[in-house]
C-alpha positions in Angstrom: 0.0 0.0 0.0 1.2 3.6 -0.8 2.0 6.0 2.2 -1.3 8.5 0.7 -3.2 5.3 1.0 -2.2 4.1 4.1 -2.4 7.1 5.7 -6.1 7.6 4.4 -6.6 4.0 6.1 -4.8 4.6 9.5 -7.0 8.0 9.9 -10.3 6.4 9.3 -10.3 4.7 12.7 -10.1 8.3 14.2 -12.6 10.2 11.4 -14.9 8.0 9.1 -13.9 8.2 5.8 -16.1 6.0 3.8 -17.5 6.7 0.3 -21.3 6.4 -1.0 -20.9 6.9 -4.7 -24.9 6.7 -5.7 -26.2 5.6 -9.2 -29.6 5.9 -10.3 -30.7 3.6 -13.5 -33.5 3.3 -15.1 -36.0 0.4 -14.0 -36.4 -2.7 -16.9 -38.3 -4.8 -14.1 -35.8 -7.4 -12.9 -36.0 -8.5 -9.6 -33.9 -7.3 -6.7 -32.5 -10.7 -6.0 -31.4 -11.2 -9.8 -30.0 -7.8 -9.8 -27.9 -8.9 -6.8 -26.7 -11.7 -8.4 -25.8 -9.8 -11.5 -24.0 -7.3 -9.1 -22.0 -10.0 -7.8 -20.8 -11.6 -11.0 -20.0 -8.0 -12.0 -18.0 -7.4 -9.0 -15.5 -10.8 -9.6 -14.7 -9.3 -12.9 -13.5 -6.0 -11.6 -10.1 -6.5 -9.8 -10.1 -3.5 -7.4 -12.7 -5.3 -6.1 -11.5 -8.2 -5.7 -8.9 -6.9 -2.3 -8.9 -6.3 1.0 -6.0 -5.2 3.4 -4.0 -6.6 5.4 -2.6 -5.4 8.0 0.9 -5.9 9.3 1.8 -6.7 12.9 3.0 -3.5 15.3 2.5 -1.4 12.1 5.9 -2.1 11.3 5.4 -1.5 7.3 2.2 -0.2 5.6 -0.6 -2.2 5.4 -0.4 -4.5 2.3 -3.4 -5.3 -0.2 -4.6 -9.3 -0.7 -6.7 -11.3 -2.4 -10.3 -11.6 -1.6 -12.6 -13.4 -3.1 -16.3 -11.5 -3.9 -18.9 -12.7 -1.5 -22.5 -12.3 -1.6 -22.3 -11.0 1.9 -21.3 -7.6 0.0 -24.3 -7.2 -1.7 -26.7 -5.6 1.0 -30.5 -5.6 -0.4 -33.2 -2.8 1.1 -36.0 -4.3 0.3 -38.7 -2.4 2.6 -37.7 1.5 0.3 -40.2 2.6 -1.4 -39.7 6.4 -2.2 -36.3 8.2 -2.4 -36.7 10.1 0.7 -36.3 6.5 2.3 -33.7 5.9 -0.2 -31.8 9.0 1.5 -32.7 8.0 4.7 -31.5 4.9 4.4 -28.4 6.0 2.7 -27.8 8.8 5.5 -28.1 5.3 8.0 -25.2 3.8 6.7 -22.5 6.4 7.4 -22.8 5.3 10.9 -21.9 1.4 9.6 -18.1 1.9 8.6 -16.3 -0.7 6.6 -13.8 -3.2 8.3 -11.5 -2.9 5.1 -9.5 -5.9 6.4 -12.5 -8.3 6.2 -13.8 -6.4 2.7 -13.0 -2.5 1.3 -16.3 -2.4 -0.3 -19.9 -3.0 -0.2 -22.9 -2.5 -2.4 -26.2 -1.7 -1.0 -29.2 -2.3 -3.5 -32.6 -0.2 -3.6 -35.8 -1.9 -4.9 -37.3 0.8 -8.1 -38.7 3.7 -6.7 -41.2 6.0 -8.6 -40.0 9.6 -7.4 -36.2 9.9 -7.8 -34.7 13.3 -9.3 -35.2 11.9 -12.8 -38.5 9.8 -12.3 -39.0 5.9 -11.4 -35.2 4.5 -10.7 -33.3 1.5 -9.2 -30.6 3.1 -7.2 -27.1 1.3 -5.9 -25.3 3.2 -3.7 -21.2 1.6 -3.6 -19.8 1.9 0.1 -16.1 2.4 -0.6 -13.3 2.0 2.0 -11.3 5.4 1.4 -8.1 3.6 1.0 -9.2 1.7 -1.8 -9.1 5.0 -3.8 -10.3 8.5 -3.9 -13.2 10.3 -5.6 -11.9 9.8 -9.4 -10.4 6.0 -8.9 -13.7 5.2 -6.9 -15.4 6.3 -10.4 -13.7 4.3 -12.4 -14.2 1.0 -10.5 -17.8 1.9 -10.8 -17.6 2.6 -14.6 -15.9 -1.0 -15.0 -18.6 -2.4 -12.9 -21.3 -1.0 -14.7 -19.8 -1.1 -18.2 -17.0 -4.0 -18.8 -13.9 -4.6 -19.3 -13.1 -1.3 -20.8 -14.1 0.8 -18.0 -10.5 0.8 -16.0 -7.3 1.5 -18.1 -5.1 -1.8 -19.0 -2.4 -0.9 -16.2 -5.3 -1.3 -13.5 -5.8 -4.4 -14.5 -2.2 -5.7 -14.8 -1.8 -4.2 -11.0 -5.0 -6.3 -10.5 -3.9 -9.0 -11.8 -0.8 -8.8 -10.3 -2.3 -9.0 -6.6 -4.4 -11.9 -7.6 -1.2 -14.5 -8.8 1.0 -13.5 -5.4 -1.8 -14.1 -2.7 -4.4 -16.8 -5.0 -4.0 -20.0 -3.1 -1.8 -18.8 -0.6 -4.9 -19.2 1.9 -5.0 -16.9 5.6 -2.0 -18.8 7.2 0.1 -18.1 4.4 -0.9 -14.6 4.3 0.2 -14.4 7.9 3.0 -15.5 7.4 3.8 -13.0 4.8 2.4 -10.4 6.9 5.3 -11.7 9.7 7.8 -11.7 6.9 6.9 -8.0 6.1 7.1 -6.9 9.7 10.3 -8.4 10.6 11.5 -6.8 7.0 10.5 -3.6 7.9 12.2 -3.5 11.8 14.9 -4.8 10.0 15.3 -1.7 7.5 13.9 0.8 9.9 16.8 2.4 10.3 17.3 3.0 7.2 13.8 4.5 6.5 14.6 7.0 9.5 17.6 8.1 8.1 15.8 8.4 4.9 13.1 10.4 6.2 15.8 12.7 8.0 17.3 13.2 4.4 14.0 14.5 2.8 13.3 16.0 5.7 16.0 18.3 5.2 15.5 18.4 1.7 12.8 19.9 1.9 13.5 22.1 4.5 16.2 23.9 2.6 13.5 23.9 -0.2 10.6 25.7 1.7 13.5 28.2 3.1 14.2 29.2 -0.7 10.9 29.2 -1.7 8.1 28.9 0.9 5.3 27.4 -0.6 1.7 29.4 -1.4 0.2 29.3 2.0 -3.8 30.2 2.4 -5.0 32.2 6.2 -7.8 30.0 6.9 -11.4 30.8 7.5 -12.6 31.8 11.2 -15.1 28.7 12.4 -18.5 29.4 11.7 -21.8 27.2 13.3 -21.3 25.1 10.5 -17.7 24.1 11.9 -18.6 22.1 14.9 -19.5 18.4 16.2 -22.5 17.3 14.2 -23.3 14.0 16.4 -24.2 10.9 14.8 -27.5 11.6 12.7 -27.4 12.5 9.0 -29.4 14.7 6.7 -28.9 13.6 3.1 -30.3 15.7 0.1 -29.8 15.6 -3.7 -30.9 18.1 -6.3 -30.2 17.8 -10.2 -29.4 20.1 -12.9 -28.6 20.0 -16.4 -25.1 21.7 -17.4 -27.4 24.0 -19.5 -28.0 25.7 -16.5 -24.4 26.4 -15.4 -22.9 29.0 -17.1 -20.8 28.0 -20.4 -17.7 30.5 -19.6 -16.8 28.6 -16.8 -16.6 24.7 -15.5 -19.3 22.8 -13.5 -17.6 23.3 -10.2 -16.8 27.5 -10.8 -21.0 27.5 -11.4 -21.5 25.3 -8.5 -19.1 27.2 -6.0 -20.3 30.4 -7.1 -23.9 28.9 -6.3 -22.7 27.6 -2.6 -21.4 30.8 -2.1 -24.9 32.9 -2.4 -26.5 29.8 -0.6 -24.0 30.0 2.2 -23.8 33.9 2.8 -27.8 34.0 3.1 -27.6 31.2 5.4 -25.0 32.3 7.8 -25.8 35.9 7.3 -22.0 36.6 7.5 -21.9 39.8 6.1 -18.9 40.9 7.3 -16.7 37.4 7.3 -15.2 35.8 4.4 -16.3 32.8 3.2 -14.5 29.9 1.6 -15.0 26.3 0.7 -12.4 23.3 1.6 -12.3 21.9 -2.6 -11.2 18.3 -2.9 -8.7 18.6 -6.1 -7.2 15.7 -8.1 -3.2 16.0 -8.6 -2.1 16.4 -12.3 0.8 14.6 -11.7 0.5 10.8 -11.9 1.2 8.8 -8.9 1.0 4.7 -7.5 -1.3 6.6 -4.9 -4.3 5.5 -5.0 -5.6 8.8 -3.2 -4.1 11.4 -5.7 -5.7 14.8 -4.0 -5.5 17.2 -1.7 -7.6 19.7 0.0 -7.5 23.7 -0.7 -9.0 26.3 0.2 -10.8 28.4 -1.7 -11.8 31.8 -1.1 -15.9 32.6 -2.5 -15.5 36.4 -3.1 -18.9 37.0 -0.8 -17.5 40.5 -1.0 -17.7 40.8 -4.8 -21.8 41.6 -5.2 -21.6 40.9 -9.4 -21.7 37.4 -9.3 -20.4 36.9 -12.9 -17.3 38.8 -11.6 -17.6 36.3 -8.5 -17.8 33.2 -10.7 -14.5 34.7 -12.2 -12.7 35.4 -9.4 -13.6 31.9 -7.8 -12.1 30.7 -11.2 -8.6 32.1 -10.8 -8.7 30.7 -6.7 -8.9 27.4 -8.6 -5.8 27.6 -10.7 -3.9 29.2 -8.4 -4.4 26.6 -6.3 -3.8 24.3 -8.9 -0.5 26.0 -10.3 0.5 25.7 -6.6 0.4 22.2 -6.0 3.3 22.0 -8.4 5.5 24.4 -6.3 9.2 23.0 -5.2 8.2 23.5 -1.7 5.4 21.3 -2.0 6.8 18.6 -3.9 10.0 18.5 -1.6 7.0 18.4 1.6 5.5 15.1 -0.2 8.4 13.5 -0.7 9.5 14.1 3.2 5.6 13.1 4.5 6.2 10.0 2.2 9.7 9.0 3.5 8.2 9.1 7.2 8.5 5.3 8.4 5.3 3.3 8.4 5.6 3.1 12.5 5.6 6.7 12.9 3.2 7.7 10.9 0.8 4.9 12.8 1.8 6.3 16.3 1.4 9.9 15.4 -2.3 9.1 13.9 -3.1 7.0 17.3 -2.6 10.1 19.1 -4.2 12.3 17.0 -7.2 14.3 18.3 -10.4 14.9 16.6 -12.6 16.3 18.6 -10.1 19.2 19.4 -12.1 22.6 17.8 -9.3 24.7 15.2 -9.6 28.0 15.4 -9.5 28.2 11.7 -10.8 25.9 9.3 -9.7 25.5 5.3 -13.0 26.0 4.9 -16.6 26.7 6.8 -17.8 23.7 4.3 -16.1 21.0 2.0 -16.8 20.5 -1.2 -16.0 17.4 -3.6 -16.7 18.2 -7.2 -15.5 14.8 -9.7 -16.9 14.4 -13.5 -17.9 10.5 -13.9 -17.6 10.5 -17.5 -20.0 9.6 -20.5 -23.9 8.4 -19.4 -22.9 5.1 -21.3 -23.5 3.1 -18.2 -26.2 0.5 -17.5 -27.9 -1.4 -14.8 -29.4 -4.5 -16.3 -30.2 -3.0 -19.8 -31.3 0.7 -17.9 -29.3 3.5 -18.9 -28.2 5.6 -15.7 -30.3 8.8 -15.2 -28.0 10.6 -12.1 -25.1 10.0 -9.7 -24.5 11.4 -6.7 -21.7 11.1 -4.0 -22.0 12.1 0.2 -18.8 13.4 1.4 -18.1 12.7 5.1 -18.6 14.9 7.8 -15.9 15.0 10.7 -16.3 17.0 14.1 -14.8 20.2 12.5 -17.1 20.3 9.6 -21.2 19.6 9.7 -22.2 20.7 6.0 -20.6 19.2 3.1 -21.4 19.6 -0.9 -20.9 16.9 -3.9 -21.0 17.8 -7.5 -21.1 15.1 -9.4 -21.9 14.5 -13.1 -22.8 12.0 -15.8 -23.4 12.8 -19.2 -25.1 16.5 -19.1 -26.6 15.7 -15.8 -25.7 17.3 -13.0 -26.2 16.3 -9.5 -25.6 18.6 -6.2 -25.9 17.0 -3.1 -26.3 18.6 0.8 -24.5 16.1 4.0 -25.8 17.9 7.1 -27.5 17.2 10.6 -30.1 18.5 12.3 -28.0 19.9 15.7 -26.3 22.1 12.6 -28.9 23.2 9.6 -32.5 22.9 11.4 -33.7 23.5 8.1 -31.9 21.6 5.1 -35.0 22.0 2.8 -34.8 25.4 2.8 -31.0 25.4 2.7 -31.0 23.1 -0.6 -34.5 25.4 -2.0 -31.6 28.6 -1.4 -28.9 26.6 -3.6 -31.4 25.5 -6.3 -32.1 29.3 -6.6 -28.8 30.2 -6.3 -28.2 28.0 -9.8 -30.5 29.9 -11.7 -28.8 33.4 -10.0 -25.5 32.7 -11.1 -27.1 31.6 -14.5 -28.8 34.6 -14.8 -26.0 37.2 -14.1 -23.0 35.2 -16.0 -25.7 35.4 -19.3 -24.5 33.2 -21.4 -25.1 30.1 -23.3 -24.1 27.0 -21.3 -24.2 24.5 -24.1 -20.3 23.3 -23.5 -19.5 19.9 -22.1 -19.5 19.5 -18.1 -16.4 20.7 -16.1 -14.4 18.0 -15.1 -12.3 19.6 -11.9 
């Protein structure tokens, strides 16, 4: 397992980290329990999902991935839904139920059809995702292969697949034990070598940032929104076409500029600045797979012409995105990366997450990822919407997807009711919003969706 990854795994027994990436197809009358089974066989043909990790003994080297077989025990069928508030409902449920990515990094929950989804009558499957397993965009593609074949995932994917499969197939749990022993007693072995590896980039990088300290953001003071949201969940999803986000700029520049008009009304912060914590995929390939980071992104509430808002949200963007290329920043990975697997471990262990900042990267996080062409089916239906939930964590209680397939746009609201009282009228703001930035950016949105 990569450091990214293994770090994304390590911090999920402190914050949840889970992912719900939801699909909505239309309904060709199958029955639940045949669509289950046709899940399953799906599954076995996709090899990120045919892994689990493995954890090695005293955290002595990073968690390794293994072989595991598709079971029907990871196919979860809720047959008792019946309209897509339940569906939400339900959905909202099962943030509370975390993955044990060592018994399984994945699970599929299956919705009988419902009549009143976004886009009309739809079966919806909602993939629970162990964070670890990937981030937003590779979580994507394992669903595109799993709901469109063999050409879904590029060929390297596979041959890494593959790859796993032949070194643990047959080996059976004692002889992955035993591997996991060898890889322990390997890395106490080499430990000191890693330390004086991780001393090396450490200075690296330290001479680095002294030349040229990285682009550093102030932070946002924490708002209501940026406290302990408890353990209930308010779940709401609201679609769009990309016709109604304006053409001069991507999806997530319409949607941000949106949030921001829905989130100065409902914090009435007239005299704060506002800004959003963006989820942003790397440019620059990497093994990881979590290839992101988080960045925060100033909203302009103080800019009253929202087309000039939408524009100055832009260039946060790709500063942001210029920045993550800086020297100081890529010295600062390779030094986080270098730190030895038992460190990293013991310094997660004692992190603390119910400790309030005083600053937040932003008063609400949004996660903004483009799943491709609507060439994907359930069954013989064509998918009508997807959707994604990022997590809440104690510092932040409202977060924002935008997700889209094909021309269709989804936005979805993660909330609870100790922080917005009123998520109806929070989400009726944002859908209004939409048509506000529409209306002042004027032009004709008839380009394909943004994909940042």
């Amino acid at each position: 397992m990569e450091p990214a990854d293994a770090r994304m795994y390590w911090m999920s027994r402190a914050i949840p980290n889970d992912q719900f990436l939801l699909y909505c197809f239309a309904d060709h009358h199958i029955s639940i329990d045949d669509r289950a089974a046709g899940l399953c066989r799906r599954a076995a043909g996709v090899p990120d999902l045919t892994i689990r990790v493995l954890d090695i003994p005293a955290g002595l080297d990073h968690p390794q991935w293994v072989h595991r077989p598709v079971g029907a025990d990871q196919i979860v069928l809720h047959r008792s839904v019946t309209t897509w508030r339940d569906c939400l409902d339900s959905v909202a449920a099962l943030t509370a139920d975390q993955l044990t990515p060592t018994s399984a990094a994945w699970r599929i929950h299956l919705f009988p059809a419902v009549p009143d989804t976004p886009r009309g009558a739809g079966v919806v499957v909602v993939i629970q995702v162990s964070h670890a397993l990937g981030d937003g965009r590779r979580a994507s593609a394992i669903a595109r292969r799993l709901f469109s074949g063999p050409a879904g995932i590029p060929a390297s994917d596979d041959v890494r697949g593959r790859k796993i499969d032949s070194e643990f197939d047959g080996d059976g749990r004692p002889g992955i034990e035993r591997r996991a022993l060898v890889i322990a007693a390997s890395g106490a072995a080499t430990l000191p070598l890693r330390i004086a590896g991780m001393l090396w980039r450490g200075l690296d990088a330290y001479r680095t940032v002294l030349a040229r300290p990285p682009t550093e953001g102030t932070g946002y003071v924490v708002t209501g929104l940026n406290r302990p949201p408890g353990t209930e969940r308010l779940l709401r999803v609201l679609t769009r076409e990309r016709t109604d986000f304006p053409a001069a700029h991507s999806v997530t520049v319409g949607a941000l500029t949106a949030i921001s008009v829905a989130l100065h009304a409902e914090l009435d912060a007239h005299a704060e600045r506002l800004g959003v914590e963006l989820t942003m995929g790397r440019r620059r390939p990497s093994r990881s797979r979590n290839n992101f980071r988080n960045v925060g992104i100033d909203l302009h509430t103080e800019i009253d012409d929202l087309d000039a808002r939408a524009s100055a949200i832009a260039a946060e963007i790709d500063r942001a995105r210029q920045a993550d290329d800086e020297p100081a920043r890529l010295a600062e990975r390779r030094a986080t990366d270098a730190v030895p697997a038992p460190l990293v471990r013991w310094g997660i262990d004692r992190f603390d997450p119910h400790r309030r900042p005083d600053r937040v990267t932003g008063v609400t996080v949004v996660s903004s990822v483009y799943r491709g062409a609507a060439d994907l089916d359930l069954d013989g239906g064509p998918v009508l919407f997807t959707a994604g939930f990022p997590a809440l964590s104690p510092a932040q209680g409202l977060t924002h997807g935008v997700h889209g397939i094909g021309s269709t746009i989804a936005l979805s609201v993660t909330t609870a009711p100790t922080i917005l009282a009123d998520v109806d009228q929070y989400v009726a703001r944002l859908e209004s919003a939409i048509d506000a930035v529409a209306a002042a950016c004027a032009q004709d949105s008839s380009g394909p969706p943004g994909r940042e």
